[in-house]
C-alpha positions as CSV (number, residue, x, y, z in Angstrom):
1,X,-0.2,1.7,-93.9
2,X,3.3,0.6,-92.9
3,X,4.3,-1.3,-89.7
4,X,6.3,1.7,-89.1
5,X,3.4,3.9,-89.0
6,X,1.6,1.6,-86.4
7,X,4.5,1.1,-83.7
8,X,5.3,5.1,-84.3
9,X,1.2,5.8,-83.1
10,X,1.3,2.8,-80.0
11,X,5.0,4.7,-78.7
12,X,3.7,8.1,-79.6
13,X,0.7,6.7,-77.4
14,X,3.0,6.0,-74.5
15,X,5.1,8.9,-74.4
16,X,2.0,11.1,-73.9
17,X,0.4,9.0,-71.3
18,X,3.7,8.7,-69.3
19,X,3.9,12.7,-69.6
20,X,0.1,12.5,-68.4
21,X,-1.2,14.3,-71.4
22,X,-4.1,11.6,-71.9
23,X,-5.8,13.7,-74.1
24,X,-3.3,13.7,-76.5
25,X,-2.4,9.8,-75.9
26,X,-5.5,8.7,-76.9
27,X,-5.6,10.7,-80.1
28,X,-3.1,8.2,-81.3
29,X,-4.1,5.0,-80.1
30,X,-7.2,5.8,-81.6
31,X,-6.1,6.4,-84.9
32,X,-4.1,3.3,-84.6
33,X,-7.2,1.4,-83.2
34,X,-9.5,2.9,-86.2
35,X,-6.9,2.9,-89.3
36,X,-5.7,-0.5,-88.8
37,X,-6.3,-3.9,-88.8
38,X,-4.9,-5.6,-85.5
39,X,-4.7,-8.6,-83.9
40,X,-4.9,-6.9,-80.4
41,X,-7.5,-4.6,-81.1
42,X,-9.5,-5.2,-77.8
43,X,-5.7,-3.7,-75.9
44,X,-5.6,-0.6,-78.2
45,X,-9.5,0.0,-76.9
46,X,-8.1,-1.0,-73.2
47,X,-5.5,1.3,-73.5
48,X,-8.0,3.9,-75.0
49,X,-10.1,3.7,-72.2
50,X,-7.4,3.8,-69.3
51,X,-6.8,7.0,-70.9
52,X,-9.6,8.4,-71.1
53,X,-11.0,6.8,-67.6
54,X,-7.6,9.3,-66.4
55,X,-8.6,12.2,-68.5
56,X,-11.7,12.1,-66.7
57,X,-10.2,11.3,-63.1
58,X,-7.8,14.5,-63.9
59,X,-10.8,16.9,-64.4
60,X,-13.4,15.7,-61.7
61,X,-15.7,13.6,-63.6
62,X,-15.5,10.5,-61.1
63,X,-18.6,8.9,-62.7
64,X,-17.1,9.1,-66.7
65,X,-13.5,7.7,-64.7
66,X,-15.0,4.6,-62.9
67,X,-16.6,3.8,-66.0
68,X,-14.3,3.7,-68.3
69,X,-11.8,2.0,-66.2
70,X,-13.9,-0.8,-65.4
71,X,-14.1,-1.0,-69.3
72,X,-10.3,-1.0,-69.3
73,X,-9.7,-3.8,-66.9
74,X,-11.9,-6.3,-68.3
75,X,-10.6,-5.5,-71.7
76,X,-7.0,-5.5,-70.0
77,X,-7.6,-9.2,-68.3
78,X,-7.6,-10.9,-71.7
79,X,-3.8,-9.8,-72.4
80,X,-2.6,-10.7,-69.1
81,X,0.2,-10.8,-67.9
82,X,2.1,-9.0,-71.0
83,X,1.4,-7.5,-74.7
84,X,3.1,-5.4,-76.9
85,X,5.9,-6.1,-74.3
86,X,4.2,-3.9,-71.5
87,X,3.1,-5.2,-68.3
88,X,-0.3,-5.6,-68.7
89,X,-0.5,-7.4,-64.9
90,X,0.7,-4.0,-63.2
91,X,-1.7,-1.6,-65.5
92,X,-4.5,-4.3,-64.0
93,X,-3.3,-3.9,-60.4
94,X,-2.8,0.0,-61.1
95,X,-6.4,0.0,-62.2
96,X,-8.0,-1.8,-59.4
97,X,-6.1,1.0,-56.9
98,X,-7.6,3.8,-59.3
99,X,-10.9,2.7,-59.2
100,X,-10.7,2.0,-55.6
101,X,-9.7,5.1,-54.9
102,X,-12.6,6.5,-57.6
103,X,-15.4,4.8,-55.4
104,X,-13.7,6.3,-52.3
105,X,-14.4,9.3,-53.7
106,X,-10.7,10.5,-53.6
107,X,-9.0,13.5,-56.2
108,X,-6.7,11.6,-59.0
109,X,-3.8,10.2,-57.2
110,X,-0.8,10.4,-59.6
111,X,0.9,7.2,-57.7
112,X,-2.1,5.6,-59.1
113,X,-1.2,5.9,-62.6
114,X,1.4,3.2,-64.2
115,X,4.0,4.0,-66.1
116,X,3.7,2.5,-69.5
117,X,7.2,1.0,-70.4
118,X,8.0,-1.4,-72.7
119,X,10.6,-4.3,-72.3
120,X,11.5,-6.8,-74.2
């Protein structure tokens, strides 16, 4: 598969988180994460599991979010501070205040979530 084909899956990945569809994000970071070989592989699963860790803040399931969010940060701490030209130091701090909020038992705080832009 092309280079194309990857970057269009990773931005198609980002426009659906930063529209809070998470569901729909990670469908393509995981078929960017399965289907190809990358160097960064451990980010796409990061990103995967912020997702997901969201998905399941957004619905209620507090246990599957502050599990899977811990998964993210320590897979997140490896690319710090940027990768794939996103901060990856703010999705860490973002994190930390999600899961904070997680084990204070609060509803998802949209504030809490980072906006996923890329800069070059």
């Amino acid at each position: 598969m092309s280079d194309v084909k990857k970057q269009e899956l990773f931005e198609l990945g980002l426009k659906f988180f930063n529209h809070k569809q998470f569901y729909d994000a990670h469908e393509y970071w995981e078929e960017l994460w399965l289907e190809y070989h990358l160097i960064d592989k451990k980010f796409i699963q990061g990103l995967i599991q912020l997702t997901v860790g969201y998905y399941h803040w957004s619905t209620g399931n507090l246990k599957g979010a502050f599990s899977l969010l811990n998964k993210s940060l320590n897979k997140m701490q490896a690319f710090s501070p940027s990768n794939r030209g996103l901060d990856v130091d703010l999705i860490i701090k973002s994190t930390r205040l999600s899961i904070q909020s997680i084990e204070d038992g609060k509803k998802i705080d949209w504030d809490r979530i980072p906006r996923l832009e890329v800069s070059l």
